[in-house]
C-alpha positions as a Markdown table, in Angstrom:
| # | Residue | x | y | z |
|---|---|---|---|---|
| 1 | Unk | -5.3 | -17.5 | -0.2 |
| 2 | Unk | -1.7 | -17.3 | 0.7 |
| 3 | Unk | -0.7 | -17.7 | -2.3 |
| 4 | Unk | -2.4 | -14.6 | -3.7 |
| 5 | Unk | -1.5 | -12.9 | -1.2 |
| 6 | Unk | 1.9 | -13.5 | -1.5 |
| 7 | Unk | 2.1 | -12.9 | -5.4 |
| 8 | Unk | 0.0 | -9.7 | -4.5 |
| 9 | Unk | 2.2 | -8.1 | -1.9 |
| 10 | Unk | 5.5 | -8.7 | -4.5 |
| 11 | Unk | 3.5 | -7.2 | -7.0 |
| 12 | Unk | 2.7 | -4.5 | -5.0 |
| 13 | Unk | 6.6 | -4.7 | -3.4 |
| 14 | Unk | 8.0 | -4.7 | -7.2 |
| 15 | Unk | 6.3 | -1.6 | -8.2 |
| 16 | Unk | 7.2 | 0.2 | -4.7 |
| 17 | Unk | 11.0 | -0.5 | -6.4 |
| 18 | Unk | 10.6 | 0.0 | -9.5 |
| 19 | Unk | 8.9 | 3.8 | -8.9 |
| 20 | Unk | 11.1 | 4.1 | -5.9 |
| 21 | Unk | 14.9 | 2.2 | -6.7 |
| 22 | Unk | 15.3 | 1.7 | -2.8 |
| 23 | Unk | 17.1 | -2.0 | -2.9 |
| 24 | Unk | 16.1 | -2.5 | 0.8 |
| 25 | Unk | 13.4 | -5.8 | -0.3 |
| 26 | Unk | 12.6 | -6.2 | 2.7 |
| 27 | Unk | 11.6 | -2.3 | 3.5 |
| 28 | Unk | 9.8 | -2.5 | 0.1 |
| 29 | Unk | 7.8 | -5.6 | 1.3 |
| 30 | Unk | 7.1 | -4.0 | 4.8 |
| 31 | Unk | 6.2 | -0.6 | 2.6 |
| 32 | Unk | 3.6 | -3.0 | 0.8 |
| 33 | Unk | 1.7 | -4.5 | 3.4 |
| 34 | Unk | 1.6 | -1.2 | 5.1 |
| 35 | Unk | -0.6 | -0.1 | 2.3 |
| 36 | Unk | -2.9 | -2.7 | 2.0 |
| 37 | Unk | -3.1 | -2.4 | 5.9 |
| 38 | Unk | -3.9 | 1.4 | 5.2 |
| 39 | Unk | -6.4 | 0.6 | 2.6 |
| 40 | Unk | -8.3 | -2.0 | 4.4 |
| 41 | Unk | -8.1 | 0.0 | 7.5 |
| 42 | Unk | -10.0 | 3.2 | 5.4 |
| 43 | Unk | -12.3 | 0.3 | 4.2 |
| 44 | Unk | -10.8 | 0.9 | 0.1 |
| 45 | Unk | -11.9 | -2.2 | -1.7 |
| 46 | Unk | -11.5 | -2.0 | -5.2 |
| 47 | Unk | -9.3 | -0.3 | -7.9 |
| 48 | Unk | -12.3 | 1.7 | -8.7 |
| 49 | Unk | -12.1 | 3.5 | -5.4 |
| 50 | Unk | -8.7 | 5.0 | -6.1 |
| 51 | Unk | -9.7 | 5.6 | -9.5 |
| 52 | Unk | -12.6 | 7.6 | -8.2 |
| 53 | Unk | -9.7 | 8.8 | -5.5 |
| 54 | Unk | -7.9 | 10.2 | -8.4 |
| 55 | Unk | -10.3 | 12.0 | -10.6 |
| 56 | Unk | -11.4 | 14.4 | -7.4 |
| 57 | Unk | -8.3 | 16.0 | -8.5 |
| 58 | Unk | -5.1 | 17.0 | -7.1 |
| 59 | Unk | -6.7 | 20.3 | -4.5 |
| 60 | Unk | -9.4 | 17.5 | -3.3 |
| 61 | Unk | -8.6 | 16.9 | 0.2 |
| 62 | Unk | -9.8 | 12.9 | -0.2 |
| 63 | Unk | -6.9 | 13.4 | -2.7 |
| 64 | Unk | -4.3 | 15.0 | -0.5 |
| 65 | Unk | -5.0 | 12.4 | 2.2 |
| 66 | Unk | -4.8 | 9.6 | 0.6 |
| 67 | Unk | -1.5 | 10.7 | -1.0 |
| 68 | Unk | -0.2 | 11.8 | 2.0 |
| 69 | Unk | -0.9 | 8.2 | 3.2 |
| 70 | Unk | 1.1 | 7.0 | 0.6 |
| 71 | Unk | 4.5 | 9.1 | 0.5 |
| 72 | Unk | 4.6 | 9.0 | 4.0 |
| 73 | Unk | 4.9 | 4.9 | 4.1 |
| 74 | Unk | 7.2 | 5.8 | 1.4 |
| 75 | Unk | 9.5 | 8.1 | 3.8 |
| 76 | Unk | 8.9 | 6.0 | 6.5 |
| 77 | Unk | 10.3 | 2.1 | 4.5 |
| 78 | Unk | 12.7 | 4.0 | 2.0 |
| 79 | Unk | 14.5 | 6.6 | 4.4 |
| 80 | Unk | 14.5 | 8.9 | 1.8 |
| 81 | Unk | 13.7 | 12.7 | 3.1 |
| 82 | Unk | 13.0 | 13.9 | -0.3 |
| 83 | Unk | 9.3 | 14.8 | 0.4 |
| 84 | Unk | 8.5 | 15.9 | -3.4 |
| 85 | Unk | 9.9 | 12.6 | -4.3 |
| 86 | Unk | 8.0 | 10.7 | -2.2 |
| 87 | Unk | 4.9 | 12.3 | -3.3 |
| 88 | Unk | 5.9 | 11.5 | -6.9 |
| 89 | Unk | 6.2 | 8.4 | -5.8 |
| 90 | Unk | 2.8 | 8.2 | -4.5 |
| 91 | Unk | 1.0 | 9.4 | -7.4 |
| 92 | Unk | 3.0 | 7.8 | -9.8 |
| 93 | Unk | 2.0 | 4.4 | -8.1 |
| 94 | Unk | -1.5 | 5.3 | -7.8 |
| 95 | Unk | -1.7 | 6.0 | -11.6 |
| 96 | Unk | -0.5 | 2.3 | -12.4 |
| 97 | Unk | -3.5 | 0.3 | -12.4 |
| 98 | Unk | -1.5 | -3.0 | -11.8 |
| 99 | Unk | 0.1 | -1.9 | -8.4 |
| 100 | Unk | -3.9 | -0.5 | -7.4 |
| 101 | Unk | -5.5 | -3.7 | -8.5 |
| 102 | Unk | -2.5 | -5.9 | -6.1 |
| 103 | Unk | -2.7 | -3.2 | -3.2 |
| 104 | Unk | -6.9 | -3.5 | -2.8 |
| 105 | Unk | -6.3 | -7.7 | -3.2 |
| 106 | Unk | -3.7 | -7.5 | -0.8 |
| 107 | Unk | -5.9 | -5.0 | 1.5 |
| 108 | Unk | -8.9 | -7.5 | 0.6 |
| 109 | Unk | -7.0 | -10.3 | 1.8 |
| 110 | Unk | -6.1 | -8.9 | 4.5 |
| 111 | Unk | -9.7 | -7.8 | 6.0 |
| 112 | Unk | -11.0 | -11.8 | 4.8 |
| 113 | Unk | -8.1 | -12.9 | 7.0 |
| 114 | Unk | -9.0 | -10.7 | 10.0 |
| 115 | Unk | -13.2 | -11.0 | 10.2 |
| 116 | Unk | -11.7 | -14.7 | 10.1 |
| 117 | Unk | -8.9 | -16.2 | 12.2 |
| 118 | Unk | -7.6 | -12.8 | 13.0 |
| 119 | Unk | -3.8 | -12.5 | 11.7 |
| 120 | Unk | -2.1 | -14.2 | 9.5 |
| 121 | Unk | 1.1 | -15.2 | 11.6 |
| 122 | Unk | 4.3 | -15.3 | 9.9 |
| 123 | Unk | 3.1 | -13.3 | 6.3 |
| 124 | Unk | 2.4 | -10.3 | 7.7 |
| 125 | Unk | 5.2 | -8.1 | 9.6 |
| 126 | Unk | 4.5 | -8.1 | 13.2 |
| 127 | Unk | 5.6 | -4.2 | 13.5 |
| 128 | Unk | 2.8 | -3.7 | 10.9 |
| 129 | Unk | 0.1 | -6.0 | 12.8 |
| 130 | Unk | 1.0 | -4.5 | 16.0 |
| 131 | Unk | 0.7 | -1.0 | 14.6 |
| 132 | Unk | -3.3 | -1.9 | 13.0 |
| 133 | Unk | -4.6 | -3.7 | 16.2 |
């Protein structure tokens, strides 16, 4: 399980750069997690889910939330104040099925890990845990 989630959450970190071009790693990697944590904390399991998030269409308040969710982690682990950027950055994640597919694993992982043992010390960030307990 580690494993996965690992490869996941650098999946998930690798797209965060490649939409985003903040060389921070370890903010991209924090930025990650932070969306899993999101998703499994608004109980979104599958890739199907943001799908379904997506074709409410861009007025649909389940669609504004959840991109609001999105760009804001992006603010918050890239420092950039661009909020239009950010957005962008949101939806242009949320339109590439392999960053959806490693955020819900991630975010499925995650909730396994928690009905479980409770945390997983040492993979995820402790300013994330802290901030989801």
């Amino acid at each position: 399980m580690n494993m996965d989630l690992f490869n996941n959450t650098k999946l998930a970190a690798y797209f965060l750069w490649e939409t985003t071009r903040c060389e921070n790693a370890l903010s991209l990697w924090y930025c990650a997690e932070d969306i899993a944590s999101f998703l499994e904390r608004y109980e979104i399991k599958s890739e199907a889910e943001i799908s379904s998030i997506l074709r409410q269409g861009v007025t649909d308040p389940g669609y504004v939330h959840f991109m609001r969710h999105i760009a804001f982690r992006i603010f918050v682990y890239t420092n950039r104040d661009d909020a239009d950027a950010n957005w962008y950055a949101a939806e242009t994640l949320a339109a590439n099925i392999e960053w959806r597919r490693a955020a819900v694993e991630v975010a499925r992982i995650y909730g396994e890990c928690e009905k479980g043992s409770g945390t997983l010390n040492g993979v995820k960030s402790d300013a994330i845990r802290e901030y989801y307990q």
